[in-house]
C-alpha positions in Angstrom: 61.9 260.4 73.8 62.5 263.1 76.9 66.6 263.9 76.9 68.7 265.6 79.1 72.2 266.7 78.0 74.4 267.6 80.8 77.2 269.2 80.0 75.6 271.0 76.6 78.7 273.8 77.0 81.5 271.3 76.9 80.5 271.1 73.1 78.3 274.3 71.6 79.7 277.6 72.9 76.8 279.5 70.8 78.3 278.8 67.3 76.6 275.4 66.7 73.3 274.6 64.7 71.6 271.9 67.0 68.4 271.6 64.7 69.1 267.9 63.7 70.3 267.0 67.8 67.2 268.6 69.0 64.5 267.2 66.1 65.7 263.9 67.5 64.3 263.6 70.4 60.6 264.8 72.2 62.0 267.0 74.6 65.8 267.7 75.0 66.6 269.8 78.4 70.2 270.9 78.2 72.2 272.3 80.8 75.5 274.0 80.4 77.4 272.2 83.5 75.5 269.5 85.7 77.5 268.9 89.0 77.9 265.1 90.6 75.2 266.0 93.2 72.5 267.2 90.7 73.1 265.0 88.2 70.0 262.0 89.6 68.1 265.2 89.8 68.6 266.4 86.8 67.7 262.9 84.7 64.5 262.0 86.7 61.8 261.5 83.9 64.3 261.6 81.1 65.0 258.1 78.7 67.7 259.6 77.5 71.3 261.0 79.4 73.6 262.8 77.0 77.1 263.7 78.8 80.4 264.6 77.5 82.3 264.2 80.4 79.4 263.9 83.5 79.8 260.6 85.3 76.7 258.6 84.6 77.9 255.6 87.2 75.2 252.8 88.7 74.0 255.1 91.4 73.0 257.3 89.0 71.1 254.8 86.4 69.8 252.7 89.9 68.3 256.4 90.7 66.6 256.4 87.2 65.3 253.2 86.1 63.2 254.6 83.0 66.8 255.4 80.9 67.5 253.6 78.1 70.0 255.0 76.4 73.0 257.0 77.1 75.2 259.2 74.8 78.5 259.9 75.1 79.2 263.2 73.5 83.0 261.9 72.6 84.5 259.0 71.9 85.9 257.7 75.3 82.7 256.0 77.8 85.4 255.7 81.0 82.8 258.3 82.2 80.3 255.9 81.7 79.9 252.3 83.9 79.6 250.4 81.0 79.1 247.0 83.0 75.6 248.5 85.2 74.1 250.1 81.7 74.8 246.4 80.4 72.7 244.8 83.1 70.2 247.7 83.1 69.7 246.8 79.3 70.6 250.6 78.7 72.4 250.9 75.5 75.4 253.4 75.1 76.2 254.9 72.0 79.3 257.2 71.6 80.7 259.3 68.7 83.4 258.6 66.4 85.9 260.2 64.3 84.9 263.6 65.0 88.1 265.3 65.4 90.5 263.6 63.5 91.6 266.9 61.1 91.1 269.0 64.1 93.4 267.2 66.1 95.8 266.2 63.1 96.6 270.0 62.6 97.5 270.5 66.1 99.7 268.1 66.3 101.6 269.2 63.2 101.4 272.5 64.8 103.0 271.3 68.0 105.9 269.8 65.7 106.1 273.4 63.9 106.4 275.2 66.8 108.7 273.1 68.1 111.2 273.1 64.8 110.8 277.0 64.4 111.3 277.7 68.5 107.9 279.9 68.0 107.2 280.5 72.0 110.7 281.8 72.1 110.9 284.4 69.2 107.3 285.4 70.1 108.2 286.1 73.4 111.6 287.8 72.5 109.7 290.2 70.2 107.4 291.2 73.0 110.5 291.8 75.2 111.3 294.3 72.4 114.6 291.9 71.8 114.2 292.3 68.0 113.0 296.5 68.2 116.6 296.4 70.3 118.0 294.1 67.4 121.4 295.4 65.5 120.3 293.8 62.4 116.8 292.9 60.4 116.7 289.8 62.7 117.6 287.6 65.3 118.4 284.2 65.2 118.9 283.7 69.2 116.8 279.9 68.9 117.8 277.0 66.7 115.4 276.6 63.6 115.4 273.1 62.3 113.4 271.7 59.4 110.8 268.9 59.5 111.8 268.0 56.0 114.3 265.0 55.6 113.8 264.0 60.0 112.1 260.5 60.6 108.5 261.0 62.9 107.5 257.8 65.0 103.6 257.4 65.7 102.3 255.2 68.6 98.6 254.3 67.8 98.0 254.1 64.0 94.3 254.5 63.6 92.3 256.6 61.9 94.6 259.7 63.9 97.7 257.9 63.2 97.5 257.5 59.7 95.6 261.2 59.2 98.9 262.4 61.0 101.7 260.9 58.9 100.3 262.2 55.8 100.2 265.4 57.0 104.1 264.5 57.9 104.9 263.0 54.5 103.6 266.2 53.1 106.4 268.0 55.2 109.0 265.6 53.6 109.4 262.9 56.9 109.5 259.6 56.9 107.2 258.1 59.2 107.8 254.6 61.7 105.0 253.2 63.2 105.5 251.6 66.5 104.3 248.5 67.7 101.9 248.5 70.9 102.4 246.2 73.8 100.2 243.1 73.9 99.3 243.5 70.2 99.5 240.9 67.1 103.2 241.6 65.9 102.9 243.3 62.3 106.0 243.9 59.8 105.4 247.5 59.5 105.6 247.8 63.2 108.6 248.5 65.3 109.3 247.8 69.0 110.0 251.0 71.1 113.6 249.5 71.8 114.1 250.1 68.3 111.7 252.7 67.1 113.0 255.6 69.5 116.6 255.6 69.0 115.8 256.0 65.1 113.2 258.9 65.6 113.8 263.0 65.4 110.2 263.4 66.5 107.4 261.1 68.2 103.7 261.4 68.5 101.2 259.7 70.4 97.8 258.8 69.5 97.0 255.1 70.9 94.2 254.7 73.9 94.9 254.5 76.9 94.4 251.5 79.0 96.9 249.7 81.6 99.4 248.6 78.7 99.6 251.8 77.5 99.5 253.5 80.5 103.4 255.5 81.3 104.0 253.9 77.9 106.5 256.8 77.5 108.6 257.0 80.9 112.1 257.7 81.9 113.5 254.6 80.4 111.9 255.4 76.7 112.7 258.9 77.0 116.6 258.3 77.5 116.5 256.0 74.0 115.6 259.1 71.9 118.0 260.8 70.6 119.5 264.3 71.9 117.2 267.2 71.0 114.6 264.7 69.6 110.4 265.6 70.3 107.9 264.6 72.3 104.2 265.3 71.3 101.2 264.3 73.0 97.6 264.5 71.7 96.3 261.6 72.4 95.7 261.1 76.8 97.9 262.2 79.6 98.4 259.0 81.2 100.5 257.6 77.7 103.5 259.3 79.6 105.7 259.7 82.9 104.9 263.7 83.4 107.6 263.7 86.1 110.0 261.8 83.7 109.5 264.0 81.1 109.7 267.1 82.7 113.0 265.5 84.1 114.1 264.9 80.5 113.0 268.3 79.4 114.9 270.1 82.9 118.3 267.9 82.0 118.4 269.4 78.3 118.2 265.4 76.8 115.1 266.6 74.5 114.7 269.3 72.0 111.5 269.9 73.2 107.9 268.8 73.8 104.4 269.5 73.6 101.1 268.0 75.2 97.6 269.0 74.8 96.7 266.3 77.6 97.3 265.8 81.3 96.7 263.0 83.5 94.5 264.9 85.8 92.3 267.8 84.2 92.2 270.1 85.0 95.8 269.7 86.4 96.3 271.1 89.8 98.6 274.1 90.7 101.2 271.2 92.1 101.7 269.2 88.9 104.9 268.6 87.3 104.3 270.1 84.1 103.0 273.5 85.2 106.2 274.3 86.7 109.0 276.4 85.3 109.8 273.8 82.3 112.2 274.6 80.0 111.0 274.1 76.0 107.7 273.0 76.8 104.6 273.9 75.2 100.7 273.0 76.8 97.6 273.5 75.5 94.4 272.6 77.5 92.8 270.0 76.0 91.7 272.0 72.9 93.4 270.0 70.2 89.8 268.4 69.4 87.5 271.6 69.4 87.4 272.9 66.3 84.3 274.4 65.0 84.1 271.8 62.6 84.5 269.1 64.7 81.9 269.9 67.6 79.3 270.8 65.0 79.9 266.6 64.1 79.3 265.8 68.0 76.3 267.4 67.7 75.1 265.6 64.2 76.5 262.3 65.2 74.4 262.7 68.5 71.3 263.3 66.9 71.9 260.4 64.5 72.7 257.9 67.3 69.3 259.1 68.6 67.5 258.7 65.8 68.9 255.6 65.0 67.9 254.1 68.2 64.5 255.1 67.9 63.9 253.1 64.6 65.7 250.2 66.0 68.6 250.6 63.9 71.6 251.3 66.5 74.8 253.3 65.4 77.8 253.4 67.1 76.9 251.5 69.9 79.1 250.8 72.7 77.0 248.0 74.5 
């Protein structure tokens, strides 16, 4: 089979062994970044379209009759029209799991950083606050421990649960909240309830349009003064403008998002502005060397796979 990856930089930055991606396939032409206009171009001949993020939409697979498979190089296909590879009989394969103890340990490092107001002494010690100190330290910030403070989780999957044992392991006790327009369980708890109880939350559920703004002004004002926010899961879980509201007006202790609803964000978005006890990271949470290296093996698997007729982690 001839293969095309589109976006090959999204996942190997020159650390990766691709010996088992590329002994999968014929031919595999891989391009670092493929732009919307170059992209029917860049597939003609190929049977098989591997994309990260590169929109593979009808237009595209109209263009290019011969495909018949498509791999998503992450777990999400909204890149993906799902519906014309269906009635094109291409089959769509995506991968799974990769990142869970990547993206675990940064959110447990976003709760960290929070507790210990890291930004805040690292940037007083580089404003020589502590070399201008009258004894061996300051203690300007409040420093709380995670130990003994109750952690909600929205979305208890394979994330979910990887994240409250890392919490138990801190000493919290962790609430699982219950998502709208799911089967009621007894270890689930309704927002209403869940937030006022909470010192921390964390996200990690899909997004989809009941989960979408899951998180918005109204949610944010049940949690309790100086709780935290932390988002690893997708931008769109939460109000941005609500939260940076919350964050402005002093109601939360803090918060901390590795996701945006547009990325990358533009200059004008909430978020970027002047926010008080926020911390943002781009979208990194998942990259771990570890975890792109299993992008790569889970792609060449899903390859292989479909050549012997034996499909893994098919999509439709």
């Amino acid at each position: 089979m001839r293969a095309v990856f589109l976006d090959y930089r999204s996942i190997d930055l020159g650390d990766l062994d691709s010996t088992s991606l590329r002994a999968a396939f014929t031919e595999l032409q891989l391009y670092e970044f493929t732009e919307p206009s170059t992209t029917v171009e860049r597939l003609e001949g190929a049977e098989v379209a591997i994309s990260v993020k590169v929109v593979i939409d009808e237009t595209v697979m109209i263009a290019n009759p011969q495909l018949k498979l498509i791999l998503a190089g992450s777990t999400g296909t909204n890149h993906i029209d799902l519906n014309a590879a269906q009635a094109r009989g291409i089959t769509v394969c995506n991968c799974q799991g990769y990142g869970t103890p990547s993206v675990a340990q940064h959110t447990m490092m976003f709760l960290l950083a929070l507790a210990t107001n890291l930004p805040r002494y690292h940037s007083a010690v580089v404003a020589g606050k502590w070399q201008e100190a009258r004894q061996f330290c300051i203690l300007d910030f409040p420093i709380i421990e995670l130990e003994g403070k109750t952690l909600g989780l929205i979305g208890y999957g394979e994330l979910g649960k990887a994240v409250a044992r890392l919490a138990e392991a801190f000493g919290m006790t962790v609430l699982i909240g219950q998502l709208p327009n799911r089967p009621e369980q007894s270890d689930r708890h309704p927002l209403a309830e869940l937030l006022p109880r909470i010192d921390a939350l964390t996200l990690h559920c899909p997004l989809n349009e009941q989960t979408r703004n899951l998180i918005g002004a109204t949610e944010l004002a049940l949690m309790k003064p100086g709780a935290f926010v932390v988002n690893t899961g997708r931008g769109g879980l939460i109000d941005e403008q609500a939260l940076a509201d919350a964050l402005r007006r002093g109601h939360l202790g803090g918060a901390a998002t590795d996701v945006l609803t547009v990325e990358p964000p533009t200059a004008e978005h909430p978020l970027l502005a002047d926010i008080p006890r926020l911390i943002l990271t781009p979208h990194c949470a998942w990259g771990s060397k570890e975890a792109r290296q299993r992008i790569l093996s889970q792609l060449g698997e899903n390859a292989d796979s479909f050549s012997k007729g034996e499909i893994l982690r098919v999509v439709n």
